[in-house]
PQR file of N, CA, C, O and H, with PARSE charges and radii, in Angstrom:
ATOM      1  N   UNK A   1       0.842  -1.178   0.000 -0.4000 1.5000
ATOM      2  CA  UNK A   1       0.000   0.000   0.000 -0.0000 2.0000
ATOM      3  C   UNK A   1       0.884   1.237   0.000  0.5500 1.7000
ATOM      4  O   UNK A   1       2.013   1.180   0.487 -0.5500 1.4000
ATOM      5  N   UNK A   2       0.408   2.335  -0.525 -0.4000 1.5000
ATOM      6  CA  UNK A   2       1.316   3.548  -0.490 -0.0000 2.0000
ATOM      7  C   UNK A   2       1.355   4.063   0.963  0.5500 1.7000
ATOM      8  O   UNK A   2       0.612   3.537   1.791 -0.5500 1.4000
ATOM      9  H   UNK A   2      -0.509   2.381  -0.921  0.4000 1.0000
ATOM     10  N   UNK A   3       2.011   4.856   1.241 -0.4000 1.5000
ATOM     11  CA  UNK A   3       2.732   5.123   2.450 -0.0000 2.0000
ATOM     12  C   UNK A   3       1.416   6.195   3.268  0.5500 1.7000
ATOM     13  O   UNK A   3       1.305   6.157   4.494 -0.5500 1.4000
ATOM     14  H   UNK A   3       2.615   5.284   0.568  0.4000 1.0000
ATOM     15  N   UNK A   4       0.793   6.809   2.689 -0.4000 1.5000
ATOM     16  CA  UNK A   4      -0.099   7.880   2.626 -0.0000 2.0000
ATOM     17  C   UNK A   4      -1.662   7.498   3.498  0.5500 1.7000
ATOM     18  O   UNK A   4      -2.330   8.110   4.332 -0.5500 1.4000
ATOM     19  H   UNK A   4       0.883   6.841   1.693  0.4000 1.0000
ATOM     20  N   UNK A   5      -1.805   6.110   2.773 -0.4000 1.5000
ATOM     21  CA  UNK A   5      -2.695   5.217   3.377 -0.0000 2.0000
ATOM     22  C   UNK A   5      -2.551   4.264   4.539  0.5500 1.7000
ATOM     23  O   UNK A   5      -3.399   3.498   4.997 -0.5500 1.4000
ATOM     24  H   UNK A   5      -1.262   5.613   2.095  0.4000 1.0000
ATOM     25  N   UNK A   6      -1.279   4.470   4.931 -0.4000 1.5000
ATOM     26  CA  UNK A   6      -0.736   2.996   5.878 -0.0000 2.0000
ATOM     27  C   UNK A   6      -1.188   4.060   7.538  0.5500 1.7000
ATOM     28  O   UNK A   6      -1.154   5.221   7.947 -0.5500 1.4000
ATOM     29  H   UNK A   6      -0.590   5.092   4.559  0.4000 1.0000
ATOM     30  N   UNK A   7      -1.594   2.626   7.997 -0.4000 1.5000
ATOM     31  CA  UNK A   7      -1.729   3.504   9.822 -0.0000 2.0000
ATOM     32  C   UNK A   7      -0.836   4.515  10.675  0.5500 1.7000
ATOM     33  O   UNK A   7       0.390   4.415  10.638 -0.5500 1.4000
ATOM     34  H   UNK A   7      -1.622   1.683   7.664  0.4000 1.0000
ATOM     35  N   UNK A   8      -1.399   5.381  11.357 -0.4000 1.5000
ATOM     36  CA  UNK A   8       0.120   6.095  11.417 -0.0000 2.0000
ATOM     37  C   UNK A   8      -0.097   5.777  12.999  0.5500 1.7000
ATOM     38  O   UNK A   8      -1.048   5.559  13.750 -0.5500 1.4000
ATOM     39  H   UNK A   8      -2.395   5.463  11.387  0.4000 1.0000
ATOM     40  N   UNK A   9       1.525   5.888  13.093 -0.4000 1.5000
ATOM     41  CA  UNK A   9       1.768   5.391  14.625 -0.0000 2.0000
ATOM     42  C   UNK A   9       2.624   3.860  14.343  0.5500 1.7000
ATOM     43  O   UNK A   9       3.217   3.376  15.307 -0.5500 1.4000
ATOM     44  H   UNK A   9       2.298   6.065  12.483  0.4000 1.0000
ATOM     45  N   UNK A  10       2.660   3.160  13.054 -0.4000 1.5000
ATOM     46  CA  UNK A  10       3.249   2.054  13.071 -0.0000 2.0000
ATOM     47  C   UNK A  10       4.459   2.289  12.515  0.5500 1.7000
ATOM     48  O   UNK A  10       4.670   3.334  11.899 -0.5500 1.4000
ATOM     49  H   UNK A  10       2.179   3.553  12.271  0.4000 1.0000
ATOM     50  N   UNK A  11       5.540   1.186  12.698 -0.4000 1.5000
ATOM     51  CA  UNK A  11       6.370   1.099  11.955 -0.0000 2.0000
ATOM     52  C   UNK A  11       6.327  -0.043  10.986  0.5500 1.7000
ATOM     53  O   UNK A  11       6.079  -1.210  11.289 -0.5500 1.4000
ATOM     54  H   UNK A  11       5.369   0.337  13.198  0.4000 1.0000
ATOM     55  N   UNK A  12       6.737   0.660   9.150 -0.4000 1.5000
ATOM     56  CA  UNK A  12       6.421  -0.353   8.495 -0.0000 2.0000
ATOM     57  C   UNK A  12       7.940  -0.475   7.863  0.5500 1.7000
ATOM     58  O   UNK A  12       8.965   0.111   8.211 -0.5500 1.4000
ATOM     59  H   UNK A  12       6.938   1.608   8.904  0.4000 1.0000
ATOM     60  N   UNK A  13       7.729  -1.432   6.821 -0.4000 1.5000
ATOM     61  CA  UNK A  13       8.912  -1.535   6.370 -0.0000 2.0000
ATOM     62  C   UNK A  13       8.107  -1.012   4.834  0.5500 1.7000
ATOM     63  O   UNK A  13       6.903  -0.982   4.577 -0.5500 1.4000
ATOM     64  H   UNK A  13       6.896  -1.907   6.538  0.4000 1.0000
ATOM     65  N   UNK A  14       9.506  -0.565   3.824 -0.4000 1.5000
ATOM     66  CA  UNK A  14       9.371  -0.204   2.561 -0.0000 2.0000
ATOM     67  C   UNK A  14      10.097  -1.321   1.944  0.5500 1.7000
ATOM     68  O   UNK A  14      11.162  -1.912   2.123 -0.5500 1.4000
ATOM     69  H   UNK A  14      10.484  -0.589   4.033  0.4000 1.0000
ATOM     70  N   UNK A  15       8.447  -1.407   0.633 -0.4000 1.5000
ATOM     71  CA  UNK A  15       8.956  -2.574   0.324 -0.0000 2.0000
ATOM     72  C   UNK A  15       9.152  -2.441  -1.761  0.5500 1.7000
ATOM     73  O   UNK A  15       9.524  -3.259  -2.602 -0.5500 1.4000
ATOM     74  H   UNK A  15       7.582  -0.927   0.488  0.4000 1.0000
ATOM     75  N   UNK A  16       8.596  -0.747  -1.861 -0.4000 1.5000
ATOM     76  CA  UNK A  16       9.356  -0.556  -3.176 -0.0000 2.0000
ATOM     77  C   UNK A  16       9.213   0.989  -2.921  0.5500 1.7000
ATOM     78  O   UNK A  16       8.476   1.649  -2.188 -0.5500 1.4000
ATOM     79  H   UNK A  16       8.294  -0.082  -1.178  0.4000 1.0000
ATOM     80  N   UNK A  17      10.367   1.354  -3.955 -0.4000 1.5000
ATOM     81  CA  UNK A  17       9.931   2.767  -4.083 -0.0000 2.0000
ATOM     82  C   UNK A  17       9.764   2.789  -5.903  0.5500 1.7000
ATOM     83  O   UNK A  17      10.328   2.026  -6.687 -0.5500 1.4000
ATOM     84  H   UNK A  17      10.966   0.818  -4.550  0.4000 1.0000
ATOM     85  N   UNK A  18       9.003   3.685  -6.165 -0.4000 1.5000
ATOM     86  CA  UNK A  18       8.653   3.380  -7.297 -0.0000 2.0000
ATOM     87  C   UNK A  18       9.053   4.808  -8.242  0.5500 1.7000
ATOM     88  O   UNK A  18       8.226   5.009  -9.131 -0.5500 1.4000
ATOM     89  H   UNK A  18       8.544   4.305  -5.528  0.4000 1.0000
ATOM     90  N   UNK A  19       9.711   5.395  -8.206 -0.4000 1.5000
ATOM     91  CA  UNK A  19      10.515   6.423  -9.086 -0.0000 2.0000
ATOM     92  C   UNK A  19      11.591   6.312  -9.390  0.5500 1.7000
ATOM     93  O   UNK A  19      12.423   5.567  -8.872 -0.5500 1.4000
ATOM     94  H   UNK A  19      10.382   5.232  -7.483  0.4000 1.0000
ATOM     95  N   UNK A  20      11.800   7.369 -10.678 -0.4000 1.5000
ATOM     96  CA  UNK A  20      12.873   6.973 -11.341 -0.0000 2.0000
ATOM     97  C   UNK A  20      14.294   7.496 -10.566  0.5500 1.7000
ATOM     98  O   UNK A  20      14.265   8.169  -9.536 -0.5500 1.4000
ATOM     99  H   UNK A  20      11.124   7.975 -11.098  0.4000 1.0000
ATOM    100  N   UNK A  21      15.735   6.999 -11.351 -0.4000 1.5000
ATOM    101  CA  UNK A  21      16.483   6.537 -10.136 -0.0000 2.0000
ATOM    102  C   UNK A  21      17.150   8.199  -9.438  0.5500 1.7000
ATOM    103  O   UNK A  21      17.601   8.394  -8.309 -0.5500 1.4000
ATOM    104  H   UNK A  21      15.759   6.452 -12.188  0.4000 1.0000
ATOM    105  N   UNK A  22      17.023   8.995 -10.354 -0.4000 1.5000
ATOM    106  CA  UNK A  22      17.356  10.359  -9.416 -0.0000 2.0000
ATOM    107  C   UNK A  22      17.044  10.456  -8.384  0.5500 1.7000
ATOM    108  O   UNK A  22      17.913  10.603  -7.524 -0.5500 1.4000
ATOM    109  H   UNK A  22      16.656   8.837 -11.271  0.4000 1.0000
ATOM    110  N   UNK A  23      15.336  10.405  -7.942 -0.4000 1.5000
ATOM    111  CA  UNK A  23      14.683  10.622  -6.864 -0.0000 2.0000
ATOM    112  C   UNK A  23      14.969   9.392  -5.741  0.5500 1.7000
ATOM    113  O   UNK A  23      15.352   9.535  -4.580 -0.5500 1.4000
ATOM    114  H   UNK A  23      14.630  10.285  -8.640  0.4000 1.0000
ATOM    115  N   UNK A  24      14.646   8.078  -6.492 -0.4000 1.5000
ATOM    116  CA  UNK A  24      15.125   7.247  -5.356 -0.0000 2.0000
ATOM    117  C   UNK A  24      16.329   6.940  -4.941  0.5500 1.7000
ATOM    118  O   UNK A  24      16.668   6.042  -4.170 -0.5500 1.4000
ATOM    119  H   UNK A  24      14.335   7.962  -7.436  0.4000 1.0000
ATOM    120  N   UNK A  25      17.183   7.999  -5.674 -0.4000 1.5000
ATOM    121  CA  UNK A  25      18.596   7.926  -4.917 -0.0000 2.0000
ATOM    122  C   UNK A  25      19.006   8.987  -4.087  0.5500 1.7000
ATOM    123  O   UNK A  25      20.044   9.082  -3.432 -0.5500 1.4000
ATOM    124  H   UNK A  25      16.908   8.729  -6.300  0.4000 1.0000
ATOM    125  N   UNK A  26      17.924   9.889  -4.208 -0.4000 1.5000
ATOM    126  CA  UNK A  26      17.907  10.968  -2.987 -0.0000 2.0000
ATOM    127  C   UNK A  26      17.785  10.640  -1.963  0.5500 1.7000
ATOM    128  O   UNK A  26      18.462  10.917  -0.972 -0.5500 1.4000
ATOM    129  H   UNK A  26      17.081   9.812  -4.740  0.4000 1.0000
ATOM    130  N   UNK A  27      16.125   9.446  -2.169 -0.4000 1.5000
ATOM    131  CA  UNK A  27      15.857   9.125  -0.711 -0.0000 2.0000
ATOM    132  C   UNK A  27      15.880   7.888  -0.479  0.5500 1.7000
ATOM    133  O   UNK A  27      14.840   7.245  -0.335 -0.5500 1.4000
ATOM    134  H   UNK A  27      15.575   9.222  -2.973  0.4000 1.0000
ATOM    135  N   UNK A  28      16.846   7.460  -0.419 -0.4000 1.5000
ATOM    136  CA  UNK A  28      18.151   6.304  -0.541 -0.0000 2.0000
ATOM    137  C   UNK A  28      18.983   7.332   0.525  0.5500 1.7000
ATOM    138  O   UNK A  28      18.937   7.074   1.728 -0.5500 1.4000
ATOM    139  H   UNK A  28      17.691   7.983  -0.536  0.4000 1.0000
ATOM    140  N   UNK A  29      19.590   8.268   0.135 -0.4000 1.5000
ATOM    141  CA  UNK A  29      20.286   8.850   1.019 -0.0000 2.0000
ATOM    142  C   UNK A  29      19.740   9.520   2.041  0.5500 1.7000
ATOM    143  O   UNK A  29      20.517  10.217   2.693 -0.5500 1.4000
ATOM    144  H   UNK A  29      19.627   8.478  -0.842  0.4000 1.0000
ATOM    145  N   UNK A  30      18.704   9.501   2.332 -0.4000 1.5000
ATOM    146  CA  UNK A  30      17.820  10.170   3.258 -0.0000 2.0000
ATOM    147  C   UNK A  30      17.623   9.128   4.115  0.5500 1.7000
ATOM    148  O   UNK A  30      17.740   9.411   5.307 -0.5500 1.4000
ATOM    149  H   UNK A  30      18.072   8.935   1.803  0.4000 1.0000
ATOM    150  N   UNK A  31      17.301   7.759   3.778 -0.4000 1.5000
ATOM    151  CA  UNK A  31      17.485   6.858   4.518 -0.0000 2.0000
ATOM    152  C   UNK A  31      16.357   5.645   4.203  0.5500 1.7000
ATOM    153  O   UNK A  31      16.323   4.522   4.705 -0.5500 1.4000
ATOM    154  H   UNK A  31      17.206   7.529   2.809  0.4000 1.0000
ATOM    155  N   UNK A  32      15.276   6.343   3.026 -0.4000 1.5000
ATOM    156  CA  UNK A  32      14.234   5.283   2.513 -0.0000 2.0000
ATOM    157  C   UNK A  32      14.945   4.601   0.852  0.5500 1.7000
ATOM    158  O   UNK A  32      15.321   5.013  -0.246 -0.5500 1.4000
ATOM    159  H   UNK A  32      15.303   7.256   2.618  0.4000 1.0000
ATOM    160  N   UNK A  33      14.786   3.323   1.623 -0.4000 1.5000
ATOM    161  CA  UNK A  33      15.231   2.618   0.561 -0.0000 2.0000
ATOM    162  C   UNK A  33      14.480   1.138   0.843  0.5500 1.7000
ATOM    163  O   UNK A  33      14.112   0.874   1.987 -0.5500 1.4000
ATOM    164  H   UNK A  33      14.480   2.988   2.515  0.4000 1.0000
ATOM    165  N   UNK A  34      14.238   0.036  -0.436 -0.4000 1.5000
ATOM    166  CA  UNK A  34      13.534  -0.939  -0.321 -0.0000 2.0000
ATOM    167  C   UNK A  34      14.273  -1.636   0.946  0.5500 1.7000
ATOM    168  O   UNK A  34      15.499  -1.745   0.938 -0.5500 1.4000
ATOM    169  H   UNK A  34      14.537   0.251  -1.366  0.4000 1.0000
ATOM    170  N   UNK A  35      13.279  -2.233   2.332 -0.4000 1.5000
ATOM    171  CA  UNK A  35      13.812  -2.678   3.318 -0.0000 2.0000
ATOM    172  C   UNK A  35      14.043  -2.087   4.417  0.5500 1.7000
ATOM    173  O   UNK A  35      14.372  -2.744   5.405 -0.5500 1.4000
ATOM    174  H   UNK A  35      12.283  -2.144   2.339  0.4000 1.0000
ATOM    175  N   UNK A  36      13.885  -0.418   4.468 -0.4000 1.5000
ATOM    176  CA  UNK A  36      14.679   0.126   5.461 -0.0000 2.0000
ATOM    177  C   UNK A  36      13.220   0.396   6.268  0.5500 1.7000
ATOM    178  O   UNK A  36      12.135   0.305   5.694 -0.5500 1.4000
ATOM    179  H   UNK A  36      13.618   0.116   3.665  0.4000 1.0000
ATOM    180  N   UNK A  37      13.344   0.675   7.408 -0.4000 1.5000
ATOM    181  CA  UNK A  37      12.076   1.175   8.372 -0.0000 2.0000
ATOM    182  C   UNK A  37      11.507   2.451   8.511  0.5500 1.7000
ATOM    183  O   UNK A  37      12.146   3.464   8.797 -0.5500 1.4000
ATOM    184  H   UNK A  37      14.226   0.748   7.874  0.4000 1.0000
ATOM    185  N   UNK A  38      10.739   2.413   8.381 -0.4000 1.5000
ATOM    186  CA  UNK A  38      10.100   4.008   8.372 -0.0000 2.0000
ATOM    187  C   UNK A  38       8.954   3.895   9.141  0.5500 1.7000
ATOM    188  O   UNK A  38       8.218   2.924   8.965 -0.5500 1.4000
ATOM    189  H   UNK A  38      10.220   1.590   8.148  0.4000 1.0000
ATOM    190  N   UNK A  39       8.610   5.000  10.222 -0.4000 1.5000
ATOM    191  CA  UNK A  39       7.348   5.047  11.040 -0.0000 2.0000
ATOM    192  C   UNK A  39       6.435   6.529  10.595  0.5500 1.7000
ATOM    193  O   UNK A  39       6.843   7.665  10.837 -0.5500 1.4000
ATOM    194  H   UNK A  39       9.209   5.788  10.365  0.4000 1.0000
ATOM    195  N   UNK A  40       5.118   6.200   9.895 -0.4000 1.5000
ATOM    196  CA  UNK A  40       4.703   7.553   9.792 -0.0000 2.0000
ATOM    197  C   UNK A  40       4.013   8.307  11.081  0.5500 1.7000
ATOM    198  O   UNK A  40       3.666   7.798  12.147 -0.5500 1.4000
ATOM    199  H   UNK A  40       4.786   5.277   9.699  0.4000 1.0000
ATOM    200  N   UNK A  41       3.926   9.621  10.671 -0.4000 1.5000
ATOM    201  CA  UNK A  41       3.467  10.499  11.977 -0.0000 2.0000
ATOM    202  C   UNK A  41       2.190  10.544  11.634  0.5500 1.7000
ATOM    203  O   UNK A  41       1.290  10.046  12.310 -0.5500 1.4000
ATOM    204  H   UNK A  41       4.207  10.034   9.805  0.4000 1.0000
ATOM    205  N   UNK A  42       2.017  11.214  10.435 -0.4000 1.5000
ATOM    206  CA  UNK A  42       0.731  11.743  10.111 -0.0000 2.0000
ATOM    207  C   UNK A  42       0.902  11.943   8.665  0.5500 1.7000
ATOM    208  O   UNK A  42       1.894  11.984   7.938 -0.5500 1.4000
ATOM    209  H   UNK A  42       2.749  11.618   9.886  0.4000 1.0000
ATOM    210  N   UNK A  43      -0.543  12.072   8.438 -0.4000 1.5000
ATOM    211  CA  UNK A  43      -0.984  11.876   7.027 -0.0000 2.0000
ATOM    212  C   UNK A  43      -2.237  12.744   6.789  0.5500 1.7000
ATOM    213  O   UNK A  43      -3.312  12.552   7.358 -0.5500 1.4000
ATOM    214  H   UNK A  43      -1.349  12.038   9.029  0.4000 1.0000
ATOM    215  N   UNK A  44      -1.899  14.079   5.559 -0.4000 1.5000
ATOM    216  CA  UNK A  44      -3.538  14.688   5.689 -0.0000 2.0000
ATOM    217  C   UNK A  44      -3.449  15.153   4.195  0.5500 1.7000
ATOM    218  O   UNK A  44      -2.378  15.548   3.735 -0.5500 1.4000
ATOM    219  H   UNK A  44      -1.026  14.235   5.097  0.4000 1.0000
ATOM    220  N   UNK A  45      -4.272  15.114   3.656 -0.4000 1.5000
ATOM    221  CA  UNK A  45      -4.208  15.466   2.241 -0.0000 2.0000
ATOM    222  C   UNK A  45      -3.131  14.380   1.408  0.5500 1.7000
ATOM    223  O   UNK A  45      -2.609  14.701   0.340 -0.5500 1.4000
ATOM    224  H   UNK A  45      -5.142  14.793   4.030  0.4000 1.0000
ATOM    225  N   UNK A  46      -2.937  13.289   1.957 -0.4000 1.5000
ATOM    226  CA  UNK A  46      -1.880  12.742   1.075 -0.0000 2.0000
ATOM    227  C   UNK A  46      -0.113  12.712   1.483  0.5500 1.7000
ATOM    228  O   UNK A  46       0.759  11.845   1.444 -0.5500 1.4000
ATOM    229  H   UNK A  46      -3.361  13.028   2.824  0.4000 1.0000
ATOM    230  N   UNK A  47      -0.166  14.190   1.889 -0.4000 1.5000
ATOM    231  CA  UNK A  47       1.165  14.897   2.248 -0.0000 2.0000
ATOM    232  C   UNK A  47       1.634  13.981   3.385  0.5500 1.7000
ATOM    233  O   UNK A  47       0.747  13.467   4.066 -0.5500 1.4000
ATOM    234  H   UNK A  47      -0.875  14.895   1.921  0.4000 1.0000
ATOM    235  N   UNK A  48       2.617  13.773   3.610 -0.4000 1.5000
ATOM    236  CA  UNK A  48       3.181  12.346   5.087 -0.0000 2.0000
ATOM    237  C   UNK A  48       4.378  13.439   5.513  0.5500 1.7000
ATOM    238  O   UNK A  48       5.092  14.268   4.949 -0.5500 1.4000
ATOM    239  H   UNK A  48       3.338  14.191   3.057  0.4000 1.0000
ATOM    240  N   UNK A  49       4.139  12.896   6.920 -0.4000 1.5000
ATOM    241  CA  UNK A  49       5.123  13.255   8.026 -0.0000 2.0000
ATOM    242  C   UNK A  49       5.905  11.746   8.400  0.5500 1.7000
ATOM    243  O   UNK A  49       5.571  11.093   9.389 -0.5500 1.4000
ATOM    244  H   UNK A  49       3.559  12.222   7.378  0.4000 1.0000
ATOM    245  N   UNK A  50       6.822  11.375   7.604 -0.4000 1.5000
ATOM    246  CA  UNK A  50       7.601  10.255   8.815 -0.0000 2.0000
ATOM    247  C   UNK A  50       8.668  10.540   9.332  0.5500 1.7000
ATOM    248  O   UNK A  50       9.104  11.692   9.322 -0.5500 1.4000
ATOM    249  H   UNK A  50       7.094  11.905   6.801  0.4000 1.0000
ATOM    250  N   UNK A  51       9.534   9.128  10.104 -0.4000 1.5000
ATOM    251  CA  UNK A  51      10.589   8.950  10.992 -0.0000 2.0000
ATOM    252  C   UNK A  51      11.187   8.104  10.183  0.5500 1.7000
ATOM    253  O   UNK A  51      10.730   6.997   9.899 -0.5500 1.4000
ATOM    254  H   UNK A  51       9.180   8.193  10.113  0.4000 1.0000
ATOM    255  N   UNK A  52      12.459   8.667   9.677 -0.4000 1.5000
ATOM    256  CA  UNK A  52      13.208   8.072   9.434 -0.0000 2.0000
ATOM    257  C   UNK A  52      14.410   7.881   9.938  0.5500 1.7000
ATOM    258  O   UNK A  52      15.034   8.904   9.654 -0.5500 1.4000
ATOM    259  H   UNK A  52      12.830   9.567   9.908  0.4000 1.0000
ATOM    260  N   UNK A  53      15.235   7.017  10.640 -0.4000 1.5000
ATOM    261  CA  UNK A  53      16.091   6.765  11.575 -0.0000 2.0000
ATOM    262  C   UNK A  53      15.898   7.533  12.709  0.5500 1.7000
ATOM    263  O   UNK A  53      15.018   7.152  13.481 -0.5500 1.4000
ATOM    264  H   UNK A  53      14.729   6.186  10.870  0.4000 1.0000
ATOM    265  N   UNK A  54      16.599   8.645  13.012 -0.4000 1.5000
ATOM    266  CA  UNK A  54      16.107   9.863  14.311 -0.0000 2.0000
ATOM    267  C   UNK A  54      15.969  11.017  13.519  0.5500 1.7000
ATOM    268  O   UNK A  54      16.481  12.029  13.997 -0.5500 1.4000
ATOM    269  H   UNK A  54      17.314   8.955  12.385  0.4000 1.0000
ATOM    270  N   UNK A  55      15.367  11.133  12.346 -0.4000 1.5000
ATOM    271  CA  UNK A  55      14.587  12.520  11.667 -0.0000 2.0000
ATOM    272  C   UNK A  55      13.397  12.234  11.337  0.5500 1.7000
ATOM    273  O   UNK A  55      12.854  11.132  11.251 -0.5500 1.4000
ATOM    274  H   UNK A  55      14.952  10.311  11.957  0.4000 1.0000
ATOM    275  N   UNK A  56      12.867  13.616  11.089 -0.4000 1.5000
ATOM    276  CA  UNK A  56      11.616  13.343  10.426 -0.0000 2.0000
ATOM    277  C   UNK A  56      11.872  14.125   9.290  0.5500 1.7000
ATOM    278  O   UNK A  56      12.792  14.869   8.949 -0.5500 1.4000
ATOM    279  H   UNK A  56      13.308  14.511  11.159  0.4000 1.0000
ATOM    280  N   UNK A  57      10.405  13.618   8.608 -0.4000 1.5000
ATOM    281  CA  UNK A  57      10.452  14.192   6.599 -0.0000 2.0000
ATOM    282  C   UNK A  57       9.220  14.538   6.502  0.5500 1.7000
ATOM    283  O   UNK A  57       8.324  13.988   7.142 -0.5500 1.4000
ATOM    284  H   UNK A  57       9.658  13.014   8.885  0.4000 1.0000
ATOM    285  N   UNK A  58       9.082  15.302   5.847 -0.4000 1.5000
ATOM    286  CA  UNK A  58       7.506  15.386   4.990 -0.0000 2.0000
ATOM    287  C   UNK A  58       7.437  15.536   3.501  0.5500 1.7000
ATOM    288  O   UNK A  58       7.833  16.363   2.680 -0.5500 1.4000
ATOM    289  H   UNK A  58       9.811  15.748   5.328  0.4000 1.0000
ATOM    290  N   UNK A  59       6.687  14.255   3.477 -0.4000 1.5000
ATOM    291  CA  UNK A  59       7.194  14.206   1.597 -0.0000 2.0000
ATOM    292  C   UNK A  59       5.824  14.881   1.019  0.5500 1.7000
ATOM    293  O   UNK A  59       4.853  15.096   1.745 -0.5500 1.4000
ATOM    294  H   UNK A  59       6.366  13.583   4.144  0.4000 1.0000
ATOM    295  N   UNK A  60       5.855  15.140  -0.148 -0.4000 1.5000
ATOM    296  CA  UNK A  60       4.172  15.715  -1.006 -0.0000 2.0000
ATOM    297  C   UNK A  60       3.918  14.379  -0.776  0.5500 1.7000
ATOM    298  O   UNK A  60       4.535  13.486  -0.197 -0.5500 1.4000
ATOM    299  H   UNK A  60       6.643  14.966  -0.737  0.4000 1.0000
ATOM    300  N   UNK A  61       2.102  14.500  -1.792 -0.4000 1.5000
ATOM    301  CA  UNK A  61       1.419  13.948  -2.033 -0.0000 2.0000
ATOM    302  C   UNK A  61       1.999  12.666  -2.976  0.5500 1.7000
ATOM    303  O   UNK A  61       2.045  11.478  -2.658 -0.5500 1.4000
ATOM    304  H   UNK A  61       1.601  15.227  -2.262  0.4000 1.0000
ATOM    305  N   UNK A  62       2.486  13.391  -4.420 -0.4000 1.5000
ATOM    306  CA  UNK A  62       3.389  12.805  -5.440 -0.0000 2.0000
ATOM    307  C   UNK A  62       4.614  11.979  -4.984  0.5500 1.7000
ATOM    308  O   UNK A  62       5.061  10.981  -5.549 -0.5500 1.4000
ATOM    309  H   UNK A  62       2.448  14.357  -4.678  0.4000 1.0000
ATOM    310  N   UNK A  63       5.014  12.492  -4.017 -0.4000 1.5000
ATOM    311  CA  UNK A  63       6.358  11.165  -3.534 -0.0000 2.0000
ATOM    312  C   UNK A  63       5.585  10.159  -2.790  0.5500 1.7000
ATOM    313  O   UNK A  63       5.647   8.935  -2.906 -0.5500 1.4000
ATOM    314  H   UNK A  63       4.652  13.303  -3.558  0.4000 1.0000
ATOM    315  N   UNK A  64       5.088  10.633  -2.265 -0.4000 1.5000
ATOM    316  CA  UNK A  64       4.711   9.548  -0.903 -0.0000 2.0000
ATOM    317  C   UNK A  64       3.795   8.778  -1.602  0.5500 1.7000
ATOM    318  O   UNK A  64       3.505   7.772  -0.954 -0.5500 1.4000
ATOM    319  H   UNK A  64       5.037  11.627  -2.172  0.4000 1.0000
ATOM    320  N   UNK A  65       3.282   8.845  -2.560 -0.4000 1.5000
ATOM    321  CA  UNK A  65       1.843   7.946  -3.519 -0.0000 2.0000
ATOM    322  C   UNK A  65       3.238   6.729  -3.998  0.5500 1.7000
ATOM    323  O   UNK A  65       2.815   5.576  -4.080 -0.5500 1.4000
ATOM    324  H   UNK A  65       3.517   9.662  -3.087  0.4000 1.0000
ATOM    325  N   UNK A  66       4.638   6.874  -4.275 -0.4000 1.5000
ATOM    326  CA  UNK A  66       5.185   6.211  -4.820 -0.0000 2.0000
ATOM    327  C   UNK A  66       6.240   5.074  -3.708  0.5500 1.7000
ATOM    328  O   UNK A  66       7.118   4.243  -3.944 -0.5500 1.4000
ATOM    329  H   UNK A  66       4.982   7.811  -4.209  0.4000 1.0000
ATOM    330  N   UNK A  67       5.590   5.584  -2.473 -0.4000 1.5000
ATOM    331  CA  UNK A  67       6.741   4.583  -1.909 -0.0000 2.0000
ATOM    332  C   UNK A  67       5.653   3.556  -1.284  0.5500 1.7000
ATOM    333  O   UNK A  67       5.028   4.109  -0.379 -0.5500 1.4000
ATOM    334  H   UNK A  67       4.877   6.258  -2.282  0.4000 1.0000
ATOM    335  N   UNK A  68       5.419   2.775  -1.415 -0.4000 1.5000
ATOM    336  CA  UNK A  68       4.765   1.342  -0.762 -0.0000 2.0000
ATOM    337  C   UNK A  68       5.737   0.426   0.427  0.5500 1.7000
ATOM    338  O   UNK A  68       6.920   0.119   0.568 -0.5500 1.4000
ATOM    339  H   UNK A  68       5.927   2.325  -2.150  0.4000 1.0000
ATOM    340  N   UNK A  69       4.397   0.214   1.174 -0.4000 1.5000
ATOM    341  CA  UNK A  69       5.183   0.067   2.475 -0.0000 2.0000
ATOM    342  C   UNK A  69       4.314  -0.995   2.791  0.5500 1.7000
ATOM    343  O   UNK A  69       3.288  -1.143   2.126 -0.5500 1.4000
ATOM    344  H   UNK A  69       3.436   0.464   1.059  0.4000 1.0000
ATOM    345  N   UNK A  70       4.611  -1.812   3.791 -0.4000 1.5000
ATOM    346  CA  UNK A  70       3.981  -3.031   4.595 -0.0000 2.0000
ATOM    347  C   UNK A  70       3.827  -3.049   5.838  0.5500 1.7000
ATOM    348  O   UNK A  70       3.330  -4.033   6.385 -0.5500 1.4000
ATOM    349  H   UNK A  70       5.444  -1.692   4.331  0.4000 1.0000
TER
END
């Protein structure tokens, strides 16, 4: 499921990211990459607040529709 829709308060794992490789090598270095853990905060309009390692992010609507998580 995309990241946008997943419960918030859990930690899920990412299990694709689905853009091309510029972007997912940004956030590759940010710290989302297929496998890595991510906990979202919140979710409103689409727009996501997560935790990634000890930061947080807020991706748009358009990124976060592309990362699928479990």
């Amino acid at each position: 499921m995309p990241i946008y829709i997943a419960p918030a308060g859990r930690e899920l794992q990412v299990r694709k990211v689905g853009a091309d490789e510029k972007v997912r090598k940004h956030l590759q270095e940010l710290g989302i990459s297929e496998g890595s853990k991510i906990t979202l905060i919140s979710s409103t309009g689409g727009n996501v607040i997560v935790i990634v390692k000890e930061g947080r992010l807020c991706l748009d609507r358009t990124l976060a529709s592309k990362i699928m998580v479990a």
